[in-house]
C-alpha positions as CSV (number, residue, x, y, z in Angstrom):
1,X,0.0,0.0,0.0
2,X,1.4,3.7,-1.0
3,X,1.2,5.7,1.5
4,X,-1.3,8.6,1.7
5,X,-0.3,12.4,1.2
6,X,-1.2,14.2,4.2
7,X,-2.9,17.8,3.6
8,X,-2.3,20.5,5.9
9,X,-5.0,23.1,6.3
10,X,-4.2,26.9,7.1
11,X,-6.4,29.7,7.9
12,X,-10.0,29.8,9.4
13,X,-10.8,25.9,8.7
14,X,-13.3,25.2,11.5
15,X,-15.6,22.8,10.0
16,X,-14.1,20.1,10.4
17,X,-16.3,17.9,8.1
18,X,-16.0,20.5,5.4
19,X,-12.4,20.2,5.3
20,X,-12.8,16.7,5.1
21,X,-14.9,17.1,2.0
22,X,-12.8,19.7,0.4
23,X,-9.8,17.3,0.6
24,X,-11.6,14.3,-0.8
25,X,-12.4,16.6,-3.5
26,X,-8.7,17.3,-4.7
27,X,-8.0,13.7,-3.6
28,X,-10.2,12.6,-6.7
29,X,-8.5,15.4,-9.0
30,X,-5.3,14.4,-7.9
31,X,-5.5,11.3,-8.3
32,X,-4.0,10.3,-4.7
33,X,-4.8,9.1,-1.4
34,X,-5.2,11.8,0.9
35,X,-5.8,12.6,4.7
36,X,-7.1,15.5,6.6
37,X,-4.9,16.9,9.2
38,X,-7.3,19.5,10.9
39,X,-6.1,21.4,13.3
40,X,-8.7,24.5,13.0
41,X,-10.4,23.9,16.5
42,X,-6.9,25.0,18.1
43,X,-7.1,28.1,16.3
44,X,-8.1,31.7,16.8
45,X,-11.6,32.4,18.1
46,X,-13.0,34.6,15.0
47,X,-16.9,34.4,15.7
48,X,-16.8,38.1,16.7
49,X,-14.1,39.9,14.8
50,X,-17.4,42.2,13.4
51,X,-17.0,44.1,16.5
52,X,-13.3,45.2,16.0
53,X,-13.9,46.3,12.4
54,X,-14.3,50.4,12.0
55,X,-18.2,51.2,11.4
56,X,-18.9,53.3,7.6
57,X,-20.7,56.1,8.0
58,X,-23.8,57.7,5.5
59,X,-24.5,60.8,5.4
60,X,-27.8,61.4,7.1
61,X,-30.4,63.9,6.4
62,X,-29.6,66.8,4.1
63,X,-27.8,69.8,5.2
64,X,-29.1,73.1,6.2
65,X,-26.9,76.7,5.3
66,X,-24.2,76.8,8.0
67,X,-24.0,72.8,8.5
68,X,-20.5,71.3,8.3
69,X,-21.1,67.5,6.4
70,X,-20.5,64.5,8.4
71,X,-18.0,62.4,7.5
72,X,-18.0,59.6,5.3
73,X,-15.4,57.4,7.1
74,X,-13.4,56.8,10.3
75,X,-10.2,57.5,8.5
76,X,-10.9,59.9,5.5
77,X,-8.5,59.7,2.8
78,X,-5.6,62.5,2.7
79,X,-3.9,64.2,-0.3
80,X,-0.6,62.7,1.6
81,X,-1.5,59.5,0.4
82,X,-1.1,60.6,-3.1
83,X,2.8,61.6,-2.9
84,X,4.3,60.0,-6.2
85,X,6.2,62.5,-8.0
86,X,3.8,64.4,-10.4
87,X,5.2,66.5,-13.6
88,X,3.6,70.0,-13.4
89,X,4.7,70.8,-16.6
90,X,2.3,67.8,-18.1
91,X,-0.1,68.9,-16.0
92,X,-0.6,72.0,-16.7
93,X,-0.1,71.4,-20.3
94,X,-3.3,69.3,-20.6
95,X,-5.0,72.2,-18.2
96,X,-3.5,74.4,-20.8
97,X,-5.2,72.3,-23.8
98,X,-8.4,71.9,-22.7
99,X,-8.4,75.8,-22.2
100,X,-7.4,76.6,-25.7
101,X,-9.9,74.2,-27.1
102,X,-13.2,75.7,-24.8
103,X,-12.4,79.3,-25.8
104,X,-11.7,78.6,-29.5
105,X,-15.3,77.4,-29.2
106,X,-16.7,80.9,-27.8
107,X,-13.8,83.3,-28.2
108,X,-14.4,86.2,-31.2
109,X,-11.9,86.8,-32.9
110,X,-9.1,88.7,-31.3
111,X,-9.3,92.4,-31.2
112,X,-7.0,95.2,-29.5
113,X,-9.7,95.9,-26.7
114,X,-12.8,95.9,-25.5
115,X,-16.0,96.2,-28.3
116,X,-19.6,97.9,-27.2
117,X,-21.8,95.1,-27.5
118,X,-19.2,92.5,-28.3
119,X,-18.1,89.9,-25.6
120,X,-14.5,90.4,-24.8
121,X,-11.3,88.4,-25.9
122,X,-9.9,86.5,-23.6
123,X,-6.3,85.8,-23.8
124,X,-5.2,82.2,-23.2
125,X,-1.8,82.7,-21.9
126,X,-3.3,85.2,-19.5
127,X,-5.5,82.6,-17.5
128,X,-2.5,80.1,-17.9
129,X,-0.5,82.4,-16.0
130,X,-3.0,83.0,-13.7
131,X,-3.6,79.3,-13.5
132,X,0.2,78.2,-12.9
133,X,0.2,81.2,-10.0
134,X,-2.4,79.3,-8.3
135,X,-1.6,75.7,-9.2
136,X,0.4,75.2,-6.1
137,X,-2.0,76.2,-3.8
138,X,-4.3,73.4,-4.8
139,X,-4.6,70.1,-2.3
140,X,-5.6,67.5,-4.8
141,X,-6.1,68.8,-8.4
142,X,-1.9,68.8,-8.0
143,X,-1.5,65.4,-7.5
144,X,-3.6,64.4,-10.1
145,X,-2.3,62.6,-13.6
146,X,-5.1,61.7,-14.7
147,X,-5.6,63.0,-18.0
148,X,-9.1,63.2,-18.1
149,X,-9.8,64.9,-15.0
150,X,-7.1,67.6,-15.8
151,X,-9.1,68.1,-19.2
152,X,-12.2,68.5,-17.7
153,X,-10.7,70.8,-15.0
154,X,-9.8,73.0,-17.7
155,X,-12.9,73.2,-19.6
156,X,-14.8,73.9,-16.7
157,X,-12.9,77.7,-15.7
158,X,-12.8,78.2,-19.4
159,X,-16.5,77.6,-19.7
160,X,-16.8,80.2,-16.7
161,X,-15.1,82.7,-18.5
162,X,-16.9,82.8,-21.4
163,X,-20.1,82.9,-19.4
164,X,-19.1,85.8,-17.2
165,X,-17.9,87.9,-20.3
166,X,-21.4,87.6,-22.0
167,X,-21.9,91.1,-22.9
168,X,-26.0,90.6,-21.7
169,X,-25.1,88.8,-18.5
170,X,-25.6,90.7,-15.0
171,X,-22.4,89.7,-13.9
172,X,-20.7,90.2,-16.6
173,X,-16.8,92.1,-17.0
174,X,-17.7,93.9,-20.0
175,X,-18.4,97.2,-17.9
176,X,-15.1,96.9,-16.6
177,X,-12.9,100.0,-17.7
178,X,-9.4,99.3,-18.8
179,X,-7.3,96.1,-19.1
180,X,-6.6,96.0,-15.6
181,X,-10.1,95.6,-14.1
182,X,-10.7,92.8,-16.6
183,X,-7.6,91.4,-16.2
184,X,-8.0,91.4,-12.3
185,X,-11.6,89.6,-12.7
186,X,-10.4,86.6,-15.1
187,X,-7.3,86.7,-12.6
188,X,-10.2,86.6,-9.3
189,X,-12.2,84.2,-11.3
190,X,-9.5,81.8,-12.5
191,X,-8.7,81.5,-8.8
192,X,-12.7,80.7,-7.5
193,X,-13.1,78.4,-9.8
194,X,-9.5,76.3,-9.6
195,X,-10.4,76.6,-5.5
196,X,-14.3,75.2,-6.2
197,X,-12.6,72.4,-8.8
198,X,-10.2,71.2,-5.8
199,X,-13.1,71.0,-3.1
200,X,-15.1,69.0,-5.9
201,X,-12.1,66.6,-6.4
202,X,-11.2,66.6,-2.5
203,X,-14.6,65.6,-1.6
204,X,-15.0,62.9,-4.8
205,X,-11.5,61.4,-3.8
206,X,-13.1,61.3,-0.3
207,X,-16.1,59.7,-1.2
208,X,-15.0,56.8,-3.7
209,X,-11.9,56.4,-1.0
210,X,-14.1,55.9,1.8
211,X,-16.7,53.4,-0.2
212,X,-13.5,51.4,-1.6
213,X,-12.3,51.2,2.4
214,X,-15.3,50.1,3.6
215,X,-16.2,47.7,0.7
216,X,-12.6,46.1,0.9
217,X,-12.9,45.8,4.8
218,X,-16.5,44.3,4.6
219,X,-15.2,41.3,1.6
220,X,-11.5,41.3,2.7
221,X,-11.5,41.7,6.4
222,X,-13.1,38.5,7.9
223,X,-10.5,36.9,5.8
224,X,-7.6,38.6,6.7
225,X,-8.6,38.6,10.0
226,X,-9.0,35.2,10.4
227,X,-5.6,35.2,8.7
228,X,-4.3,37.4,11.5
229,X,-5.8,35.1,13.8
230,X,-5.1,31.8,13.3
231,X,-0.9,33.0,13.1
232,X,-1.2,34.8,16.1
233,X,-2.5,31.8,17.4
234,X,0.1,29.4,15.7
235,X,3.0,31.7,17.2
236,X,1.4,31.0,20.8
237,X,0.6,27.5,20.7
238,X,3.6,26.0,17.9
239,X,3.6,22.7,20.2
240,X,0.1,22.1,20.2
241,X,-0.4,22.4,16.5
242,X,2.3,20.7,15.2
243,X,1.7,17.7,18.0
244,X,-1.6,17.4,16.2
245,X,-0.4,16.9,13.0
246,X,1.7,14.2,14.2
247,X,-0.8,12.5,16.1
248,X,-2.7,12.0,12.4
249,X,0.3,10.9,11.0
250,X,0.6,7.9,13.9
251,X,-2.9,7.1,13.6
252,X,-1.9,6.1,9.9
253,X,2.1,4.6,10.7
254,X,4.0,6.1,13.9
255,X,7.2,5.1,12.0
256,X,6.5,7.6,9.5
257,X,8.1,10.6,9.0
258,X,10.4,9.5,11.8
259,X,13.6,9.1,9.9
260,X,15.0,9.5,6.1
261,X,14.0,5.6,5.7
262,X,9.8,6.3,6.3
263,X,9.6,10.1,5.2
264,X,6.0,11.9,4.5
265,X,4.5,13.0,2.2
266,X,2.5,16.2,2.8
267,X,0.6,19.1,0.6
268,X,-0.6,22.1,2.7
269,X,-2.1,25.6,1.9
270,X,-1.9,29.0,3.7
271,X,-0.5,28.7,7.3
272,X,-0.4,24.9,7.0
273,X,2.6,25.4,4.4
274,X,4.1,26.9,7.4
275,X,3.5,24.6,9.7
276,X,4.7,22.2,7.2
277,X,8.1,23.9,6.9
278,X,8.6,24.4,10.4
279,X,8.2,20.6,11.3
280,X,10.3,19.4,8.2
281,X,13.2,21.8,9.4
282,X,12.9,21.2,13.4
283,X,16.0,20.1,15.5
284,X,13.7,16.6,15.5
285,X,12.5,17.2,12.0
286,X,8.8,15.6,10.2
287,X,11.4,13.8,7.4
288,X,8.9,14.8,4.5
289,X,9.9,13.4,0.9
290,X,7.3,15.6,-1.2
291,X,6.1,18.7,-0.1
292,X,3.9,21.2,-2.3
293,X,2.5,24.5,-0.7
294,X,-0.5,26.3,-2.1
295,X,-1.1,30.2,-1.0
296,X,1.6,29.8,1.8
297,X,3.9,32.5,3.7
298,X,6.9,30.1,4.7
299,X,9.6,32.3,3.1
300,X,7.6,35.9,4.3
301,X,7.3,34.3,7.5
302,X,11.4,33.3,8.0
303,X,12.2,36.8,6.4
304,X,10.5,38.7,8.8
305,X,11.4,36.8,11.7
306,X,13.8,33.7,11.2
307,X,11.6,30.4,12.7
308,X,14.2,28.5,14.1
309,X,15.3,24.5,14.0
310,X,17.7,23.7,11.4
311,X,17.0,27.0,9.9
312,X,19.6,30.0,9.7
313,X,18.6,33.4,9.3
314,X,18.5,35.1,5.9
315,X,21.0,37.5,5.4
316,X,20.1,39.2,2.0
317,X,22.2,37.8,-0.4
318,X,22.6,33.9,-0.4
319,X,19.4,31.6,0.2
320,X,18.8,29.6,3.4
321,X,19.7,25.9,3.3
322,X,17.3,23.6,3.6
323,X,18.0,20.1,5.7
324,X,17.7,17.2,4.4
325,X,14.7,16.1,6.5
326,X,12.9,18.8,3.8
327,X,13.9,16.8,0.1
328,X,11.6,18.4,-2.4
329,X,9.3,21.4,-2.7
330,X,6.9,22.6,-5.0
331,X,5.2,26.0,-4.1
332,X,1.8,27.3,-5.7
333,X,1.1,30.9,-6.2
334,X,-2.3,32.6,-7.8
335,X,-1.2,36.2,-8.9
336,X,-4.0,37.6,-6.8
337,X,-3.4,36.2,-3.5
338,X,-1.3,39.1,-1.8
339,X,-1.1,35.8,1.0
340,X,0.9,33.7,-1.2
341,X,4.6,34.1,-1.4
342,X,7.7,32.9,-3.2
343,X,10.2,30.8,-1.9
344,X,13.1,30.0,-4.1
345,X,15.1,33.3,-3.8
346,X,14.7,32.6,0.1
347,X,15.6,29.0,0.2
348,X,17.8,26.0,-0.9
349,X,17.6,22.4,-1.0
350,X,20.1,20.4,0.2
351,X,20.8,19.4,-3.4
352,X,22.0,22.9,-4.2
353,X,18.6,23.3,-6.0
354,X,15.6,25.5,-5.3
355,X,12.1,25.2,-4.6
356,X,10.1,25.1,-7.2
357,X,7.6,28.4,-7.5
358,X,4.7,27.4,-10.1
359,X,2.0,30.2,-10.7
360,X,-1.1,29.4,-11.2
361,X,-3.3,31.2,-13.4
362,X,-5.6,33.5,-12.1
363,X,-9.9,32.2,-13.2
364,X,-12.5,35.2,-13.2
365,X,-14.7,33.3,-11.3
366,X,-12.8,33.0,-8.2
367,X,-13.1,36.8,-8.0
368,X,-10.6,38.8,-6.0
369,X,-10.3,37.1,-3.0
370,X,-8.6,34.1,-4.6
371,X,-6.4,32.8,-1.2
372,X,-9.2,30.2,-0.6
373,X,-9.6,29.5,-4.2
374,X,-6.7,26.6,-5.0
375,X,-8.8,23.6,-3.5
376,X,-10.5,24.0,-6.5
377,X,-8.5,24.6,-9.4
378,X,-7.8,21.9,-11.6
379,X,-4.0,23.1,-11.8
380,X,-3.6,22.8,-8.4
381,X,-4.7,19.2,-8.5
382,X,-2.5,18.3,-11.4
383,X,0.6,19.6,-9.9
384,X,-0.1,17.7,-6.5
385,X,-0.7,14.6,-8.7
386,X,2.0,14.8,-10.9
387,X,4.4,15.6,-7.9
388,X,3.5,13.1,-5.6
389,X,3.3,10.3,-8.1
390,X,6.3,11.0,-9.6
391,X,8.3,11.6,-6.0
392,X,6.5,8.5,-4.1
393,X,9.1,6.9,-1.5
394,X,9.2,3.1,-0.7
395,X,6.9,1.5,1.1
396,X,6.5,1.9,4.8
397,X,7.3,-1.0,7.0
């Protein structure tokens, strides 16, 4: 009889019997034996994490003159978070076009002054100047590249100008007397309206910003937390976890896994590629033969803080070696998973070789939260197959 490849579970498994299923599942895609190591009911208590999330708030009722607006989040968004280098020159160029094009739409044809009756030229390179003297006072509109919002910024003064310098209009400059009153009422203009643009842009920014927070927390958060969980969890309680994990493996052979002449097989996914690691590389290692890891965090994990056992701590330039009691390693990423990490620049097999990091390819239907998704791809499956049929050791006493 082969033995069975033992699959490690990582974050937020409490069901046991699901797990169960979901196993039996890629068992049957794979093409191998498999068996459940669940270790979920030793792991973080999540049924309340709701209450530590930050609450979105609506605005209420409408607002009356004088009101100040509630606000839309806990932790509104600031322009500081938008502090990659901007090129004012590009900016202001495509400010500058969108300008030329509005008043080449309503501008007469240019005259040495002022016309009874007539609406006004109005001199491009004027408002730019006045527009670049007041650029830098802006909070958000600055630290824009987005081309179209520039555009539009630009039509929207330009459209302003014409208005106000409709010779019927009561508001109207054309009254003015001399260049210099006009001048000083594009010049007063350009300024309102650049100031209004920015508060529109602020408060849009503010809005989508505080949406996208609150819609991220509500479909990421539980997961992530959970995440959160369960390793604060493992950090804590290391002895427990990983005793479990051996007691399934004796309730199949207690000789296995015990030396190089019985090693383990073992596939894992999230935290339990860590737990994996860990035990394979422990002064009294888990001898494992085959080991692939889906969505795991073993390398992030020894980067940020160096686990231990058999394991030295990585120093930047040349990869950890692995021991022996860890043979070979096949490590799954989706491109999406921002829990899934690499491991072959961190580690090396004592053959001299690396892991192996296989992407897998990213399915619209798993959506974006694709770290519980590799249970059910079909590549997943096939690699696990392939790997463990191909790296099957001999046959336990």
């Amino acid at each position: 009889m082969k033995d069975p490849v033992f699959v490690i579970h990582g974050v937020a498994h409490r069901d046991q019997a699901e797990f169960t299923a979901a196993v039996s599942a890629l068992a049957a895609a794979a093409g191998v034996d498999m068996v459940p190591v669940h270790w979920g009911d030793l792991g973080a208590q999540d049924q309340f994490i709701d209450a530590a999330l930050p609450t979105y708030y609506r605005d209420r009722d409408t607002l009356r003159d004088g009101e100040e607006p509630e606000p839309v989040a806990a932790e509104p968004v600031t322009p500081a978070l938008f502090a990659e280098a901007i090129d004012e020159a590009r900016q202001l160029s495509q400010f500058e076009d969108a300008v030329r094009t509005q008043l080449s739409e309503g501008n007469p044809a240019e005259d040495d002054g002022l016309r009874q009756g007539d609406r006004p030229w109005l001199d491009p390179d004027q408002i730019m100047a006045y527009v670049t003297e007041a650029w830098a006072d802006t909070e958000w509109l600055c630290r824009t590249g987005d081309t179209q919002l520039l555009r539009e910024a630009g039509r929207s003064p330009a459209r302003s100008l014409l208005d106000e310098a409709d010779p019927e209009g009561d508001d109207s400059y054309h009254g003015l007397r001399g260049s210099s009153g006009v001048h000083n009422r594009v010049r007063s203009l350009v300024r309102r309206r650049l100031n209004d643009l920015d508060r529109v842009a602020g408060a849009a920014v503010q809005a989508v910003g505080a949406r996208l927070n609150h819609a991220v927390r509500s479909r990421f958060a539980p997961g992530t937390t959970r995440f959160l969980g369960d390793v604060l969890v493992y950090q804590r309680h290391r002895d427990a976890i990983h005793a479990r994990v051996r007691q399934v493996i004796d309730n199949v052979h207690p000789d296995l896994g015990r030396s190089a002449a019985s090693p383990v097989r073992i596939a894992a996914h999230s935290l339990g590629g860590v737990i994996a690691v860990d035990m394979a590389t422990a002064t009294v290692p888990l001898w494992t033969e085959s080991l692939v890891t889906f969505g795991s965090q073993a390398a992030f994990f020894h980067v940020c803080d160096p686990r231990g056992g058999q394991l030295a701590p990585y120093g930047g330039s040349m990869p950890v070696g692995l021991p022996a009691s860890l043979n070979r390693w096949t490590n799954l990423w989706e491109p999406l998973d921002v829990l899934a990490f690499a491991a072959s620049k961190v580690f090396q097999l004592h053959d001299g070789t690396a892991p192996v990091d296989l992407p897998v390819s990213h399915q619209a239907s798993t959506g974006m939260w694709t770290h519980s998704a590799y249970w059910s791809l079909p590549h997943v499956a096939s690699v696990i197959g392939d790997v463990m049929s191909r790296d099957q050791p001999a046959e336990a006493p």
